[in-house]
Backbone as a chain_set.jsonl record, in Angstrom:
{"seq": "XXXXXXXXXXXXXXXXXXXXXXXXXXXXXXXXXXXXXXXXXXXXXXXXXXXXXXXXXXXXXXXXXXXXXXXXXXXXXXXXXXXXXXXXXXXXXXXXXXXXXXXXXXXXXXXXXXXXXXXXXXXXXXXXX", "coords": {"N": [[0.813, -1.205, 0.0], [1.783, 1.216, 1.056], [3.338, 1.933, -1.701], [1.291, 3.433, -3.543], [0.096, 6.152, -5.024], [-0.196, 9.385, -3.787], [-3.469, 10.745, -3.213], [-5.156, 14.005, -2.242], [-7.946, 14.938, -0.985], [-10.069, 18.044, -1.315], [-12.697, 19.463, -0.451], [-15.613, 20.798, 1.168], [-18.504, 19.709, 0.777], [-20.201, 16.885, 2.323], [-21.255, 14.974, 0.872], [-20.278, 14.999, -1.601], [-17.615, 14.301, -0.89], [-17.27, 12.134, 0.452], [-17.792, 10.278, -1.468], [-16.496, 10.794, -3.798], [-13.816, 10.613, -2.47], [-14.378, 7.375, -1.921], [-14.815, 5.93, -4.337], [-12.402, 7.605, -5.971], [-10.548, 5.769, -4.291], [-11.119, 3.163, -4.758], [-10.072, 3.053, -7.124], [-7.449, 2.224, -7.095], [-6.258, 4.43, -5.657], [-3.943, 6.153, -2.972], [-5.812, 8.075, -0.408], [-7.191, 11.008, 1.208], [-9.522, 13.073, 3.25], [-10.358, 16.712, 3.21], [-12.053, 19.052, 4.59], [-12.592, 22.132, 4.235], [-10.565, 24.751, 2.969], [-8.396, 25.631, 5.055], [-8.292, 23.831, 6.606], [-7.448, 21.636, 4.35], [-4.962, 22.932, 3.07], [-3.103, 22.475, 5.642], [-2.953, 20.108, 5.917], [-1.976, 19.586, 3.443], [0.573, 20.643, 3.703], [1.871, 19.184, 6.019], [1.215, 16.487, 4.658], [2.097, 16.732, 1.69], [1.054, 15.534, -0.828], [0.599, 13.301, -3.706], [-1.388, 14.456, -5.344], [-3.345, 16.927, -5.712], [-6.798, 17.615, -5.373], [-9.233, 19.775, -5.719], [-12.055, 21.88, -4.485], [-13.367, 25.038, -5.254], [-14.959, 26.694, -4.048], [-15.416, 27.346, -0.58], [-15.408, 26.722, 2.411], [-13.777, 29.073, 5.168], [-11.301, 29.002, 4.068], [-11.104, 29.745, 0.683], [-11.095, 27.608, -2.227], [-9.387, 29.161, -4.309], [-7.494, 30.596, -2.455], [-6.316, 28.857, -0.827], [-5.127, 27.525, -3.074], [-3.284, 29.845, -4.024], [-2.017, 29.826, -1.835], [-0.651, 27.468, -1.522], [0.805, 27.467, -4.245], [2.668, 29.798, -3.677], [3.938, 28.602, -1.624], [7.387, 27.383, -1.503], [7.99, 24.631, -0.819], [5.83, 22.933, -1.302], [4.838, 23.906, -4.384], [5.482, 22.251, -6.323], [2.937, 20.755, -6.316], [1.415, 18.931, -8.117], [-2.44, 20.019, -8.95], [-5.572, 19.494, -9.541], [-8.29, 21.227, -9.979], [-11.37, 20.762, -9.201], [-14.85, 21.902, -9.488], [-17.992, 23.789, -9.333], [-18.24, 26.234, -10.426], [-18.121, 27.223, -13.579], [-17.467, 29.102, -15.004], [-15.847, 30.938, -17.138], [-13.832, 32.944, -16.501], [-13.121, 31.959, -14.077], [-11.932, 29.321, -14.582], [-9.693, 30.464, -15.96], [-8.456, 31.909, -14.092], [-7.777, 30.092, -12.227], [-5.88, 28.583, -14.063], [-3.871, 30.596, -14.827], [-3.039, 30.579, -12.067], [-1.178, 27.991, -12.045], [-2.68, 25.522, -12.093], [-3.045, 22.31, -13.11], [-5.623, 20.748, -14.491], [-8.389, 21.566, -14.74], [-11.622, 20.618, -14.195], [-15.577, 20.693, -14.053], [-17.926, 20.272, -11.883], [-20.674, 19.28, -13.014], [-20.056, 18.56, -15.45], [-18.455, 16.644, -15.641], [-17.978, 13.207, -15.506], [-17.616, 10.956, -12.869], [-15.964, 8.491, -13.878], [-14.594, 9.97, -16.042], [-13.114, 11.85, -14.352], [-11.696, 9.709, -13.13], [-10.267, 8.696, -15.153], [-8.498, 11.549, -15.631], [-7.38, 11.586, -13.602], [-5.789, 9.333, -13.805], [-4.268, 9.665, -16.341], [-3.154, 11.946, -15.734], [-0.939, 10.282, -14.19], [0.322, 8.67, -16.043], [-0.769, 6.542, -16.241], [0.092, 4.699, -14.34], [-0.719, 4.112, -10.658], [1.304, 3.648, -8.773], [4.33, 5.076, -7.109]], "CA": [[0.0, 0.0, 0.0], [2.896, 2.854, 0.511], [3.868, 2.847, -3.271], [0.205, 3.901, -4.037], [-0.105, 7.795, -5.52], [-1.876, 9.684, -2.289], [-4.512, 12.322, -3.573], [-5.627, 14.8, -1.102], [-9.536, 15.83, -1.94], [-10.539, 19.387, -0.337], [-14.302, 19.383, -0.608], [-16.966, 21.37, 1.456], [-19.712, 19.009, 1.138], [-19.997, 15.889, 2.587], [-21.688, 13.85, 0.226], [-19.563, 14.441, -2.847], [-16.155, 14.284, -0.677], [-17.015, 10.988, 0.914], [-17.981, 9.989, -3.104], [-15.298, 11.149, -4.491], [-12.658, 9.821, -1.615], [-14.598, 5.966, -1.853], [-14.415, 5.668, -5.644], [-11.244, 7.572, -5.945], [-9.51, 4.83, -3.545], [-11.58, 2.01, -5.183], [-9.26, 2.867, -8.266], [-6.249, 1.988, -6.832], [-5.03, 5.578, -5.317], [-4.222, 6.515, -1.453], [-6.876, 9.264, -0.409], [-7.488, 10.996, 2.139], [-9.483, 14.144, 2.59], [-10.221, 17.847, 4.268], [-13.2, 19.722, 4.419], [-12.146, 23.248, 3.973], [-9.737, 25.199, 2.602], [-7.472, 25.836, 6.175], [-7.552, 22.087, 6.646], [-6.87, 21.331, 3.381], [-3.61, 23.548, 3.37], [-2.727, 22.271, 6.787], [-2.837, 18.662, 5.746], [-0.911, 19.427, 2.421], [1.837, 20.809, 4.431], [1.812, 17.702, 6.133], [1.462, 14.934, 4.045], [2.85, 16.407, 0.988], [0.232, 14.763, -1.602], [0.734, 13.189, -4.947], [-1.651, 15.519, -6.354], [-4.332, 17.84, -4.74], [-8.131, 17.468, -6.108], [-9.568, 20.978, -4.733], [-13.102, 22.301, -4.706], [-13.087, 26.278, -4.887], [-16.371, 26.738, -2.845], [-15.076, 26.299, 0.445], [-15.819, 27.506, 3.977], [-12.464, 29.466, 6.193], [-10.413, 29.223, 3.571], [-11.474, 29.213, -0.479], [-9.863, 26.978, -3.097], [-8.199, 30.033, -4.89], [-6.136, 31.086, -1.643], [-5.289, 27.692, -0.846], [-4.026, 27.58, -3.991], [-2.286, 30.68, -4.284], [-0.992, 30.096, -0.87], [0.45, 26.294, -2.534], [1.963, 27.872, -5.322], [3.493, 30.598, -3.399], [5.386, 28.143, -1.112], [8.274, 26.684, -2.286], [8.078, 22.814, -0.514], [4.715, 22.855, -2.114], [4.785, 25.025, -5.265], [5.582, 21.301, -7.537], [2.709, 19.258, -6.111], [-0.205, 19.428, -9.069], [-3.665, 20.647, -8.601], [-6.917, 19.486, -10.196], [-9.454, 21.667, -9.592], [-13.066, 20.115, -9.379], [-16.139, 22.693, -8.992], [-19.037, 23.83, -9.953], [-18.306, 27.149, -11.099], [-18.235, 27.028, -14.735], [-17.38, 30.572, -15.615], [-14.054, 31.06, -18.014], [-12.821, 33.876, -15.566], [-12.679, 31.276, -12.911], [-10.697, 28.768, -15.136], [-8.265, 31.281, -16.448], [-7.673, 32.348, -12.863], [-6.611, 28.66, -11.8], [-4.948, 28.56, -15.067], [-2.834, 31.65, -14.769], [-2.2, 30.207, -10.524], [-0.968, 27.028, -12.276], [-3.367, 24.257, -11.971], [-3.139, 21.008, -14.516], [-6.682, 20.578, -15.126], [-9.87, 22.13, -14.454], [-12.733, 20.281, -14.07], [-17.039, 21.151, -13.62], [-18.476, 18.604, -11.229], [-21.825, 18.502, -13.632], [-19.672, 17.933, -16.998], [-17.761, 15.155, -15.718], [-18.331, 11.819, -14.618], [-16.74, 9.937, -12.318], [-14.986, 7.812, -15.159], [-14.05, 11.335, -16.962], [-12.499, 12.048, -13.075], [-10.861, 8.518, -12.65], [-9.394, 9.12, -16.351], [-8.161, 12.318, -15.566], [-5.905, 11.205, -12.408], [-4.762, 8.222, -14.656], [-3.551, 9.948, -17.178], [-1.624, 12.494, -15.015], [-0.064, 9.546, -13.337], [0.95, 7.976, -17.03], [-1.954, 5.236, -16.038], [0.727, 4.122, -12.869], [-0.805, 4.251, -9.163], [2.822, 3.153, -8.22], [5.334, 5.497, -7.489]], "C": [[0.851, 1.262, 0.0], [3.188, 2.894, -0.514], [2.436, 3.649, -3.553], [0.266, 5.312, -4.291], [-1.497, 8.051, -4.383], [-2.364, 11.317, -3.31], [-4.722, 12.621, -2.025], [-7.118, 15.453, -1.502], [-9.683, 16.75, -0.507], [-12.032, 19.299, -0.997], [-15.325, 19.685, 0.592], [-18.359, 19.913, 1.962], [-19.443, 17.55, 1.262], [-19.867, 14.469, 1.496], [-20.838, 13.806, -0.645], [-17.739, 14.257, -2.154], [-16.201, 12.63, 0.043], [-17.181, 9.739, -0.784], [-16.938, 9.852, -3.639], [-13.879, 10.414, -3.568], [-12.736, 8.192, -1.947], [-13.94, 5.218, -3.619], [-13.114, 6.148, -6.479], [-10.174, 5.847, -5.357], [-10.057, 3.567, -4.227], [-10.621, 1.679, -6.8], [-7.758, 3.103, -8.143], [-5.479, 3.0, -6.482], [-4.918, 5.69, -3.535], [-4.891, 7.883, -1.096], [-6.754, 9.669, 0.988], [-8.223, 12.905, 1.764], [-10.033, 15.376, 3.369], [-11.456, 18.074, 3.512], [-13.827, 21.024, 4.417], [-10.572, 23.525, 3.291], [-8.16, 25.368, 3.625], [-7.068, 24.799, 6.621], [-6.606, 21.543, 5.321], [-5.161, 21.706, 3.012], [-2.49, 22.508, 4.559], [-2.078, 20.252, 6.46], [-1.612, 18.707, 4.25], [0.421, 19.462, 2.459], [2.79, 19.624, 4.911], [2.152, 16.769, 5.82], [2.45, 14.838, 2.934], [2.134, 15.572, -0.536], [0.816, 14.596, -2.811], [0.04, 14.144, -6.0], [-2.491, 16.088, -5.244], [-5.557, 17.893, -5.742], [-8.728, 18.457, -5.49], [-11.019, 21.708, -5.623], [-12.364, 23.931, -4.577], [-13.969, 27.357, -4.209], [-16.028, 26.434, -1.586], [-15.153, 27.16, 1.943], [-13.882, 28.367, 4.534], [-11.339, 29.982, 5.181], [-10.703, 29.035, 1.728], [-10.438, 28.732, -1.581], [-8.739, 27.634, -4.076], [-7.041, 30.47, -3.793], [-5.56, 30.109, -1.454], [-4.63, 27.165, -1.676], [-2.726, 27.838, -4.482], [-1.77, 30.222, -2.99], [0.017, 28.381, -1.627], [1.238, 26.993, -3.481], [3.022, 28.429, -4.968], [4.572, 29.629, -2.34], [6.479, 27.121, -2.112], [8.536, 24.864, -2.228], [6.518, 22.02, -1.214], [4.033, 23.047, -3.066], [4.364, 23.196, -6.386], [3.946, 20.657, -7.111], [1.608, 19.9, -7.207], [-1.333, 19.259, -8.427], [-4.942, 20.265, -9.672], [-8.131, 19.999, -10.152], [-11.467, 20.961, -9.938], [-14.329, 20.831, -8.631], [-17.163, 22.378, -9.658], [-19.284, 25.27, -10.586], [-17.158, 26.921, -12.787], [-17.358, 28.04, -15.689], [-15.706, 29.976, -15.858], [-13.367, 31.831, -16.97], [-12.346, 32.718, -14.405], [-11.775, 30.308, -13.407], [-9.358, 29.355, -15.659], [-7.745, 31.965, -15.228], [-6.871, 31.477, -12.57], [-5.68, 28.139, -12.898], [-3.726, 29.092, -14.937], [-2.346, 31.068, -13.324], [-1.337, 28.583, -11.349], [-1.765, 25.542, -11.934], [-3.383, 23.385, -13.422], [-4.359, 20.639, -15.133], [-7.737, 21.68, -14.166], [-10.886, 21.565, -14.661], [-14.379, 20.667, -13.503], [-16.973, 20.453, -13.343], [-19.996, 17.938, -12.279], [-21.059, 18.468, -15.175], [-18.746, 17.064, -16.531], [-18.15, 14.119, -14.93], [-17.714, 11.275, -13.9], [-15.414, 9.218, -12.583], [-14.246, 9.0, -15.637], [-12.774, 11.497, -15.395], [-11.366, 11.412, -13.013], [-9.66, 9.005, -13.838], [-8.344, 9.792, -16.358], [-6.906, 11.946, -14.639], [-5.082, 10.029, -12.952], [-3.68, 8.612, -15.595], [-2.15, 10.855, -16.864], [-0.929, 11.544, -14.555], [0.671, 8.682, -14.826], [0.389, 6.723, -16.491], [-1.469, 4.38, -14.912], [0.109, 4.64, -11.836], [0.515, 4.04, -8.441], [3.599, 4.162, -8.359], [6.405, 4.827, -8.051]], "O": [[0.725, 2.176, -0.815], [3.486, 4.054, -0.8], [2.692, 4.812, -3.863], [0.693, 5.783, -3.237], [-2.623, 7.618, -4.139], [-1.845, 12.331, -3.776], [-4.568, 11.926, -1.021], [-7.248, 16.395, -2.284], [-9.538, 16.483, 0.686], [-12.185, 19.019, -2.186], [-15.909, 18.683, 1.005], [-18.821, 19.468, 3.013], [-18.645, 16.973, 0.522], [-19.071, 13.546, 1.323], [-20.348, 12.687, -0.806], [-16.786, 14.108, -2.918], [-15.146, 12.0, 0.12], [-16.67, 8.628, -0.928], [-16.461, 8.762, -3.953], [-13.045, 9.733, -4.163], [-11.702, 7.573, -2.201], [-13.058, 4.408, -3.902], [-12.686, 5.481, -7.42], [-9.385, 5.152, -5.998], [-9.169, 2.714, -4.243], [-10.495, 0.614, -7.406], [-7.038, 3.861, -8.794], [-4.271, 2.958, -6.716], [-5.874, 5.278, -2.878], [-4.36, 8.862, -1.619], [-6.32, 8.918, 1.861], [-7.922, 13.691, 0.865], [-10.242, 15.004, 4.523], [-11.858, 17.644, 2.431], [-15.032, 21.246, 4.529], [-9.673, 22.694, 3.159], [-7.043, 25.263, 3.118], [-5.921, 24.57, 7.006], [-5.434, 21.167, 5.322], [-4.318, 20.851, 2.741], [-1.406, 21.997, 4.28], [-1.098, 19.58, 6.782], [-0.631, 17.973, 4.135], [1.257, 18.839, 1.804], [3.883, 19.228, 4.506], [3.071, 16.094, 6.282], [3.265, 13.935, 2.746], [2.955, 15.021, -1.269], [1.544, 15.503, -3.213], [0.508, 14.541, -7.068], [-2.359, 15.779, -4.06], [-5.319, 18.209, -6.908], [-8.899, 18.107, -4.322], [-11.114, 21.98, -6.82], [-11.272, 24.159, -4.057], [-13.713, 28.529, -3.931], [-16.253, 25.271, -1.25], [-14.812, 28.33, 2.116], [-12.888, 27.896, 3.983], [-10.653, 30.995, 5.319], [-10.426, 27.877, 1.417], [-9.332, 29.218, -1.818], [-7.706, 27.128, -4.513], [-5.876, 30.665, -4.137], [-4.365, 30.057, -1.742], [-3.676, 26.429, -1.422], [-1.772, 27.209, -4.938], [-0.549, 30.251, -3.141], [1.152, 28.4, -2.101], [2.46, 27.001, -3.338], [4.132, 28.122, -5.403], [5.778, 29.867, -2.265], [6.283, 26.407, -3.096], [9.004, 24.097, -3.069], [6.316, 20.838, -1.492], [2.862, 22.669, -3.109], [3.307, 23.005, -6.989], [3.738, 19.762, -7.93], [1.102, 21.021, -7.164], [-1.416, 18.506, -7.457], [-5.077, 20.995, -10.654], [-9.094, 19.245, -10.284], [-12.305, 20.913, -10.84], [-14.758, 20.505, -7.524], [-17.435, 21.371, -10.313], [-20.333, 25.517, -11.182], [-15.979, 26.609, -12.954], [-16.776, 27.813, -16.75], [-14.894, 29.225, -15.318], [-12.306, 31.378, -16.539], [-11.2, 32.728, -13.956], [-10.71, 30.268, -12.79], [-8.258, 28.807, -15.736], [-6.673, 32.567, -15.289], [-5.647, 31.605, -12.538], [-4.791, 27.329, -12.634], [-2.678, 28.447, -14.913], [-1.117, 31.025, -13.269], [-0.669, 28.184, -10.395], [-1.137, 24.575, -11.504], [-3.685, 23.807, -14.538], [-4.294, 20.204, -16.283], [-7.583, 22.324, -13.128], [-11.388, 22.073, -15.664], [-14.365, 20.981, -12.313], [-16.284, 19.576, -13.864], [-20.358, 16.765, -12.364], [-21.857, 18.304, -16.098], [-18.061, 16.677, -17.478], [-18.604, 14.214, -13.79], [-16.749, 10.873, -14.55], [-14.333, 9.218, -11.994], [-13.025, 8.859, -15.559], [-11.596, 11.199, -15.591], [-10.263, 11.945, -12.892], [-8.557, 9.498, -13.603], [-7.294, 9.332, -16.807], [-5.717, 12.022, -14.95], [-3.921, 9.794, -12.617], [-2.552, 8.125, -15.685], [-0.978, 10.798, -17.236], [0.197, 12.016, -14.395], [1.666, 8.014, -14.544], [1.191, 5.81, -16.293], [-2.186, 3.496, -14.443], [0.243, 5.864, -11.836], [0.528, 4.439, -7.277], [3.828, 4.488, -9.523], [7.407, 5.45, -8.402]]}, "num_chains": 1, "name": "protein.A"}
């Protein structure tokens, strides 16, 4: 189980972060996950994640500062960022664009599969470091 690629999901709402954590880990990754933005940070510090899956709706702390505050440090600047919302709007993708994030994802234009895909492909289809 330690070679496994650990995601970190930041997600607000219960239902789609315990969703998203079960069926994430059901496809072979190590998960674990926060429920704001100030946790989310706090834990990245921390653990250090293979990637970061980050809502930008988020109570204390919202997924653009915890962003910008990732980018801006330097022990945390490399780790990639997938953003997964529900705001749609171009300004909001060309923001996490311009902060450096690898993808951008809507939660109602992708599926699950589209999701799983997505973390496969960044990983070059390996869960194994």
């Amino acid at each position: 189980m330690g070679n496994q690629k650990y995601i970190l999901i930041v997600e607000d709402e219960k239902i789609y972060r315990e969703f998203y954590s079960k069926t994430i880990k059901q496809n072979g990754y190590r998960v674990n996950a926060a429920c704001d933005g100030e946790e989310g940070l706090l834990m990245t510090r921390a653990e250090k994640p293979d990637l970061i899956v980050l809502d930008l709706m988020l109570p204390k702390k919202s997924g653009f500062e915890m962003l910008r505050e990732i980018k801006q440090d330097e022990d945390l600047k490399d780790i990639p960022v997938i953003v997964l919302t529900n705001l749609a709007q171009e300004v909001d993708r060309k923001t996490c664009e311009s902060i450096g994030v690898i993808g951008y994802l809507v939660k109602t234009e992708n599926t699950m599969k589209q999701i799983i895909e997505r973390l496969d492909s960044h990983f070059g289809g390996s869960k194994a470091r």
